[in-house]
N, CA, C and O atoms as CSV, one atom per row, in Angstrom:
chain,resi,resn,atom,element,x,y,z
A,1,UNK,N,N,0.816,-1.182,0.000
A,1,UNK,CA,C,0.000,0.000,0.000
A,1,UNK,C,C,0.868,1.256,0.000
A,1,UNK,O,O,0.709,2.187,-0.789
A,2,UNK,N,N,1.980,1.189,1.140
A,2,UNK,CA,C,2.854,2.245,1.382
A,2,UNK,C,C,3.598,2.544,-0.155
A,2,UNK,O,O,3.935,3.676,-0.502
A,3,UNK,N,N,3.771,1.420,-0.930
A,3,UNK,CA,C,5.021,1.254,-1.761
A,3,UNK,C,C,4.164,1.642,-3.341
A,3,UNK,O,O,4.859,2.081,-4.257
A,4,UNK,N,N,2.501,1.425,-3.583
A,4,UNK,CA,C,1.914,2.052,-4.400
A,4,UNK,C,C,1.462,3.370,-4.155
A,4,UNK,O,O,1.267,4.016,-5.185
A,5,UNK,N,N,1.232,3.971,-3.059
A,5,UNK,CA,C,1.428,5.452,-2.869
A,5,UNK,C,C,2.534,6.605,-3.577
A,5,UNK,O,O,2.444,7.568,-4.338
A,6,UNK,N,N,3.712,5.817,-2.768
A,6,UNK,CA,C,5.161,6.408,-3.365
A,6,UNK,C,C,5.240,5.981,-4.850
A,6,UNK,O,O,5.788,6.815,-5.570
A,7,UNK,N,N,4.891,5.073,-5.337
A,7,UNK,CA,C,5.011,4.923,-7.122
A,7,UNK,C,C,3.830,6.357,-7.461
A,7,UNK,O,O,4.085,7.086,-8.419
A,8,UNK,N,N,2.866,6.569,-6.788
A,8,UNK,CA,C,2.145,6.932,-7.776
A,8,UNK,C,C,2.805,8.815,-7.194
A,8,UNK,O,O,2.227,9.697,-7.830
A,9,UNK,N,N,3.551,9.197,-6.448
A,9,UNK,CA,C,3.994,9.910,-6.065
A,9,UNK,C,C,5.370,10.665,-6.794
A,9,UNK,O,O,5.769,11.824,-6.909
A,10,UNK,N,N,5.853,9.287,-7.217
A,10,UNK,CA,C,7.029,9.203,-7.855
A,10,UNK,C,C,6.525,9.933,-9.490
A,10,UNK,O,O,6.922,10.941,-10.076
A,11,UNK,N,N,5.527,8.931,-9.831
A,11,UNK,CA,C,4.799,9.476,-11.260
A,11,UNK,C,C,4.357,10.524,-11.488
A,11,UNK,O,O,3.883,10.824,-12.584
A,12,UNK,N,N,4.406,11.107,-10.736
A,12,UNK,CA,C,3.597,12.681,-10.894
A,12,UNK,C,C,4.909,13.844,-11.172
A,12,UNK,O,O,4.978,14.889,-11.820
A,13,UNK,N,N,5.630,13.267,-10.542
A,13,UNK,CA,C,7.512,14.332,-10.166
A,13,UNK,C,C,7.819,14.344,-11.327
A,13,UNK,O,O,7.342,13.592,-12.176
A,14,UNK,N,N,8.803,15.351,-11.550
A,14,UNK,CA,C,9.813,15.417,-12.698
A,14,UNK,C,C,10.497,14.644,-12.848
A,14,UNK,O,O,10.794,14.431,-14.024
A,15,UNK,N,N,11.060,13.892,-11.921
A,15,UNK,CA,C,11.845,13.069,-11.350
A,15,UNK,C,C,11.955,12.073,-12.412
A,15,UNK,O,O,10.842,11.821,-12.874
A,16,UNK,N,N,13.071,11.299,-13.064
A,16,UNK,CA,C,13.241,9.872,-13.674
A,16,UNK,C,C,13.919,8.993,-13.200
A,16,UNK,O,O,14.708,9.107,-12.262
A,17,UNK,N,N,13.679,8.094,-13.778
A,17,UNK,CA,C,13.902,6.750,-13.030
A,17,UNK,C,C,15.308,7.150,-12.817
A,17,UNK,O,O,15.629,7.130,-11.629
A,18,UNK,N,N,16.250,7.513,-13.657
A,18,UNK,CA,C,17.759,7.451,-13.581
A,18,UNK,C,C,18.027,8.396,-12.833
A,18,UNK,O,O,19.080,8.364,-12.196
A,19,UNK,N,N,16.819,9.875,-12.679
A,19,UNK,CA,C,17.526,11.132,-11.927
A,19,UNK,C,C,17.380,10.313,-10.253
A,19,UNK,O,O,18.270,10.386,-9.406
A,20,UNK,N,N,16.198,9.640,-10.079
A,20,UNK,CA,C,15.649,9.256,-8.792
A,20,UNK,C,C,17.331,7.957,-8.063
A,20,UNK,O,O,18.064,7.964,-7.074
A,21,UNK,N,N,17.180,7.158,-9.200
A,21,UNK,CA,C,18.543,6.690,-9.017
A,21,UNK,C,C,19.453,7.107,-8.795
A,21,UNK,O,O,19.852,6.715,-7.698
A,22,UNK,N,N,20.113,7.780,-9.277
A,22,UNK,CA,C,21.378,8.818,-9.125
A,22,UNK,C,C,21.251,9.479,-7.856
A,22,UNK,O,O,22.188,9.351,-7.068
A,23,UNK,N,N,20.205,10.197,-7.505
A,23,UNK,CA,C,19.940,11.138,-6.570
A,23,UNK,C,C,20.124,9.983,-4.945
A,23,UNK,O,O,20.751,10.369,-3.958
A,24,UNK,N,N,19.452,8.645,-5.026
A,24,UNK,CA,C,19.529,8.369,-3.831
A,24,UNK,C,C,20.737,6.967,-3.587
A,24,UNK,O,O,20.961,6.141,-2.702
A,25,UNK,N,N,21.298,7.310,-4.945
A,25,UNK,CA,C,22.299,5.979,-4.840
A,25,UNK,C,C,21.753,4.450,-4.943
A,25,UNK,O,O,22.354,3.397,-4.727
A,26,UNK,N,N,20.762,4.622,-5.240
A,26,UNK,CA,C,20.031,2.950,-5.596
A,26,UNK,C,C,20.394,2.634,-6.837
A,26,UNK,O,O,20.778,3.503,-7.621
A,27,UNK,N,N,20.314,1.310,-7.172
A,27,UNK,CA,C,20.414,1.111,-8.257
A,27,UNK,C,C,19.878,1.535,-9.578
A,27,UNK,O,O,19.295,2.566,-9.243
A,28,UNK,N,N,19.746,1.451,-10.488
A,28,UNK,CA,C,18.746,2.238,-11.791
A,28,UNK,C,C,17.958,1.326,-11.952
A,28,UNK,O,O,16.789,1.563,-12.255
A,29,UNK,N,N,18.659,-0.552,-11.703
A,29,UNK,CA,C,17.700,-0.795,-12.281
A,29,UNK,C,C,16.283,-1.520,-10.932
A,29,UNK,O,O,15.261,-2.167,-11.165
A,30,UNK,N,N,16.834,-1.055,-9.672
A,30,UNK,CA,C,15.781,-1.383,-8.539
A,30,UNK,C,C,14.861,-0.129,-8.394
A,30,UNK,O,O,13.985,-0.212,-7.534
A,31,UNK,N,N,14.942,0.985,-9.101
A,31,UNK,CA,C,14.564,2.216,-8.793
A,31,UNK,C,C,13.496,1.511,-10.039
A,31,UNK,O,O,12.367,1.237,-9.634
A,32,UNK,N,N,13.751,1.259,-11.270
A,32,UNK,CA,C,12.950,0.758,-12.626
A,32,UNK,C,C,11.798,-0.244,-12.208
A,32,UNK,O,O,10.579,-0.168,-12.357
A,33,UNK,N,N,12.594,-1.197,-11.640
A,33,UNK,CA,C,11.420,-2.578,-11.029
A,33,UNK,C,C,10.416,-2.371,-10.157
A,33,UNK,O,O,9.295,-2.875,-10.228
A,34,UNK,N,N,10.976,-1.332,-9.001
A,34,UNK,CA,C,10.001,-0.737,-8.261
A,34,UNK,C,C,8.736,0.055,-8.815
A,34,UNK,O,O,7.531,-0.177,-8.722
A,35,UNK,N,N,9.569,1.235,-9.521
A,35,UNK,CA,C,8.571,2.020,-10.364
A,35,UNK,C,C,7.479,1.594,-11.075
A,35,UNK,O,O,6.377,2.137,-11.154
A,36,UNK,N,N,8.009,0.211,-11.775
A,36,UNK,CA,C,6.843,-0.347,-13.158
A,36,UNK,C,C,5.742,-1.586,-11.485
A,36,UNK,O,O,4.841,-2.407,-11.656
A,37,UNK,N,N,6.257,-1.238,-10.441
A,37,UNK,CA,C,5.432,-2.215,-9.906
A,37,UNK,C,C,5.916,-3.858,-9.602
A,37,UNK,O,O,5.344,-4.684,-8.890
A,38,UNK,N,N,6.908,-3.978,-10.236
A,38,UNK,CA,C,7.143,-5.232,-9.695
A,38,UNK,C,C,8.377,-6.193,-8.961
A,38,UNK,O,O,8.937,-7.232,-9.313
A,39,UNK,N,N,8.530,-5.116,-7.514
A,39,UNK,CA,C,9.222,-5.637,-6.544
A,39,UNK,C,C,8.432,-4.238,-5.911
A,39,UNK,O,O,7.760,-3.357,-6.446
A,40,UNK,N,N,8.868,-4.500,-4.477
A,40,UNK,CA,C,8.510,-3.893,-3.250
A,40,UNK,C,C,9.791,-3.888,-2.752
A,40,UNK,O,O,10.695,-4.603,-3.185
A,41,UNK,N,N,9.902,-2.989,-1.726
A,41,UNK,CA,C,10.968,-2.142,-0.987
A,41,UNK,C,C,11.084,-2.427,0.110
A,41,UNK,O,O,10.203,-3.113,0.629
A,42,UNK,N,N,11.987,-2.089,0.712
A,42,UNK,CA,C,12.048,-2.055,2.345
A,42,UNK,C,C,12.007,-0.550,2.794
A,42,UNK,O,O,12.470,0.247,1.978
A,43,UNK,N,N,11.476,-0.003,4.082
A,43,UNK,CA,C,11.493,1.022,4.741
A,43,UNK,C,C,12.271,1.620,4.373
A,43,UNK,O,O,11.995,2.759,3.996
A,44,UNK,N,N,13.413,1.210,4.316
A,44,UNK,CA,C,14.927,2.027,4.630
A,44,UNK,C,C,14.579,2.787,3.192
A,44,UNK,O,O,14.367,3.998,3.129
A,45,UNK,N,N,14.550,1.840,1.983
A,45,UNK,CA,C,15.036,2.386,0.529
A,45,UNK,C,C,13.440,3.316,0.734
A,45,UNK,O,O,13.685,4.464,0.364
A,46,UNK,N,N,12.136,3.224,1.124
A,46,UNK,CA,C,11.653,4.169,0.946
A,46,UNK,C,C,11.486,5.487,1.269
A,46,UNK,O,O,10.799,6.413,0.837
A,47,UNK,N,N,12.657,5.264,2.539
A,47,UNK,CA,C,12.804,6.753,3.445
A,47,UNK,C,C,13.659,7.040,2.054
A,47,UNK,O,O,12.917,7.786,1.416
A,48,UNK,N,N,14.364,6.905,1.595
A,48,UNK,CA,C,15.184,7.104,0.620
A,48,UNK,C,C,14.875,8.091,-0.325
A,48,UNK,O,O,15.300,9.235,-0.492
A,49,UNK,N,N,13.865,7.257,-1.032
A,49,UNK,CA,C,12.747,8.135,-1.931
A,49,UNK,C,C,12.251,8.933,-1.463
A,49,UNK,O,O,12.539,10.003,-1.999
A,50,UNK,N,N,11.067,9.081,-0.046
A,50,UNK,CA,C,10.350,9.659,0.353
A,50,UNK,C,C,11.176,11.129,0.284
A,50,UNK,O,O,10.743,12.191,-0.164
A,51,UNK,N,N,12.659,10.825,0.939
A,51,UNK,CA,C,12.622,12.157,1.107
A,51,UNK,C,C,13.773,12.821,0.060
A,51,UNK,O,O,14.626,13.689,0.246
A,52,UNK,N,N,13.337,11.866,-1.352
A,52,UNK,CA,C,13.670,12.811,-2.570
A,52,UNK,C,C,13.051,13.678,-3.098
A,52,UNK,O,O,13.379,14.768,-3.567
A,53,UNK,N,N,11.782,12.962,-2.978
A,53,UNK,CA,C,10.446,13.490,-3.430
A,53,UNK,C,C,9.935,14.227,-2.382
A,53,UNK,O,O,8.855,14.693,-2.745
A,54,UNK,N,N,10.203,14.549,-1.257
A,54,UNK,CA,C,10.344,15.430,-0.337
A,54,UNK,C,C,8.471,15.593,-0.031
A,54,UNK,O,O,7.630,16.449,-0.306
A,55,UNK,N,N,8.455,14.128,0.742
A,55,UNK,CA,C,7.466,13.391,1.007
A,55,UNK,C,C,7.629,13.131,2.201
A,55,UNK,O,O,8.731,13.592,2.496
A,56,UNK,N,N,6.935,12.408,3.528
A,56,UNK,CA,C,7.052,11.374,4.387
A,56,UNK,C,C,6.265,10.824,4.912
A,56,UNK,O,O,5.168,11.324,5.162
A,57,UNK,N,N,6.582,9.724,5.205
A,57,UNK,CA,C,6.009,8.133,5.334
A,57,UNK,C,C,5.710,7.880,6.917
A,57,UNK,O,O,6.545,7.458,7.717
A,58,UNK,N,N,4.367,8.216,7.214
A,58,UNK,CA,C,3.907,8.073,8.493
A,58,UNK,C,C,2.754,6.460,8.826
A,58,UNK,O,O,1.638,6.185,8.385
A,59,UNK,N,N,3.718,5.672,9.816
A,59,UNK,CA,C,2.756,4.509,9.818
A,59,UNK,C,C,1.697,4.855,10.988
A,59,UNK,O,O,1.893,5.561,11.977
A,60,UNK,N,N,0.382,4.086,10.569
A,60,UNK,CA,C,-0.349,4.245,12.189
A,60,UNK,C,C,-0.680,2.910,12.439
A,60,UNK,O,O,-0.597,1.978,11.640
A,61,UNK,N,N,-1.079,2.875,13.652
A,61,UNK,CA,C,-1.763,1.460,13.931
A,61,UNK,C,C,-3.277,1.513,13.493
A,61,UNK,O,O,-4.060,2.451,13.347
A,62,UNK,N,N,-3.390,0.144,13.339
A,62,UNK,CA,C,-4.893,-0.040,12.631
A,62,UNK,C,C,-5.836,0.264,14.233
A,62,UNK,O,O,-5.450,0.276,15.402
A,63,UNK,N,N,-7.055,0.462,13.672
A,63,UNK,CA,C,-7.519,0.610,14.740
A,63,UNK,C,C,-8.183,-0.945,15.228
A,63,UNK,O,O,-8.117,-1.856,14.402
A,64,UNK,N,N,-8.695,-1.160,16.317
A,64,UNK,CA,C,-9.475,-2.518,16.570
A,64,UNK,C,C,-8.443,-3.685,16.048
A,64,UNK,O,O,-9.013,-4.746,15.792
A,65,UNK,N,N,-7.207,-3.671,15.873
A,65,UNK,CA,C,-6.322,-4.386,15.362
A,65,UNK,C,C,-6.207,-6.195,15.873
A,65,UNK,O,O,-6.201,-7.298,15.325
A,66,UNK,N,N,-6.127,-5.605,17.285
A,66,UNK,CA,C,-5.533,-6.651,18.238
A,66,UNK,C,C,-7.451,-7.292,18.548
A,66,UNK,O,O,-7.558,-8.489,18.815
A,67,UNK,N,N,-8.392,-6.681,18.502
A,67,UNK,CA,C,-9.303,-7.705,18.362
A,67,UNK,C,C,-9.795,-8.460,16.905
A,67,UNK,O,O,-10.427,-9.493,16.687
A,68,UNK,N,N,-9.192,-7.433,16.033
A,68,UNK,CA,C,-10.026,-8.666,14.390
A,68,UNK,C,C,-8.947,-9.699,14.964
A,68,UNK,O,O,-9.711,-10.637,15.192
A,69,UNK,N,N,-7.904,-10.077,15.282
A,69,UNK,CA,C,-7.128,-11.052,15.419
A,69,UNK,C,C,-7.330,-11.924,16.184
A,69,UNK,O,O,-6.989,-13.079,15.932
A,70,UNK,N,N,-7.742,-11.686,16.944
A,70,UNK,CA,C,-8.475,-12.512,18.239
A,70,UNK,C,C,-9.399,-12.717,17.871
A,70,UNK,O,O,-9.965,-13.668,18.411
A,71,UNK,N,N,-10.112,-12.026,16.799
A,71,UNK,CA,C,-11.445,-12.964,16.215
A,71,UNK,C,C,-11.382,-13.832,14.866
A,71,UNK,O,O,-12.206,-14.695,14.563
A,72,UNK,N,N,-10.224,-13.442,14.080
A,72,UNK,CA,C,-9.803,-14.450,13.466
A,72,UNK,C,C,-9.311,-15.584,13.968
A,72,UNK,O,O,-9.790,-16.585,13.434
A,73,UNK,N,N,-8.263,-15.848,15.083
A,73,UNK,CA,C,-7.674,-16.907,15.993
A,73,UNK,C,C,-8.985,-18.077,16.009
A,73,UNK,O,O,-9.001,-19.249,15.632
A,74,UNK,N,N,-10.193,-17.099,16.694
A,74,UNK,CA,C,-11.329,-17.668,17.502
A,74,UNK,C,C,-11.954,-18.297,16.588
A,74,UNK,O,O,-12.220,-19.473,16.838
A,75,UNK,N,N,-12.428,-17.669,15.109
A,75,UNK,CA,C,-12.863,-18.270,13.983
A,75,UNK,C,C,-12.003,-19.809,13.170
A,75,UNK,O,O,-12.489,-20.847,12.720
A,76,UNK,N,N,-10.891,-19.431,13.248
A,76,UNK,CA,C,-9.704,-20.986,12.652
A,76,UNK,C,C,-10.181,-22.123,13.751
A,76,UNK,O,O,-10.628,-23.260,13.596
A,77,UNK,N,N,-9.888,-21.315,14.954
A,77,UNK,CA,C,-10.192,-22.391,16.270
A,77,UNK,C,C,-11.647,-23.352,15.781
A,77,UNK,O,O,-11.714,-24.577,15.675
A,78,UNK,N,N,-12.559,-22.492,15.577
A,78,UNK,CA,C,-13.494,-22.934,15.497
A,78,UNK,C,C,-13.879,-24.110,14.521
A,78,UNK,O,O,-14.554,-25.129,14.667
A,79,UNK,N,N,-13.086,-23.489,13.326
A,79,UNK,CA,C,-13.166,-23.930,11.841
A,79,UNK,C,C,-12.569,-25.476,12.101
A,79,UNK,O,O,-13.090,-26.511,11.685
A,80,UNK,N,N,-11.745,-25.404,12.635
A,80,UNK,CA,C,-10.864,-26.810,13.290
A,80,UNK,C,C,-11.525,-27.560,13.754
A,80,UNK,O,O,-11.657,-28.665,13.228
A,81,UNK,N,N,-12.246,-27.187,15.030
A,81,UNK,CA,C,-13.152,-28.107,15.787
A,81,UNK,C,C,-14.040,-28.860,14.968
A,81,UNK,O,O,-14.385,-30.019,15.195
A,82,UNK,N,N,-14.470,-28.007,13.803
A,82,UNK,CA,C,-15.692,-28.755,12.859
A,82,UNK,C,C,-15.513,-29.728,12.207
A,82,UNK,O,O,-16.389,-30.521,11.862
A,83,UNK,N,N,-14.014,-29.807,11.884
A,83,UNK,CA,C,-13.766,-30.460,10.656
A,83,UNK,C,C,-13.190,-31.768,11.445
A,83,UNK,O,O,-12.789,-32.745,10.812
């Protein structure tokens, strides 16, 4: 989600694949694969970008998080027992 934001962030900039490369020392051609969509990033390389594009990348917690999980747990549990 984080990593199609910044593509579509990236697409809008003047920015090219090779200037974006150059600029943050990544490779040209991981800056390319990313861009067209097909690899994903780690944090680090997107602070990278983020703050080429002079952007930043704020996570939050989901809300009700820690109970859908506990109600998924409760649901498998369940699903188990049946079968």
């Amino acid at each position: 989600m984080v990593n199609q934001e910044l593509i579509a962030i990236f697409n809008k900039s003047p920015l090219t694949k090779y200037g974006l490369a150059k600029s943050t020392g990544l490779a040209e051609t991981t800056v390319g694969r990313w861009a067209e969509g097909k690899t994903n990033i780690g944090l680090e390389t997107m602070e990278l970008i983020a703050d080429e594009l002079d952007v930043s990348i704020t996570l939050t917690r989901r809300r009700n998080h820690a109970r859908t999980v506990k109600k998924n747990i409760a649901r498998k549990q369940r699903n188990k027992n049946r079968g």
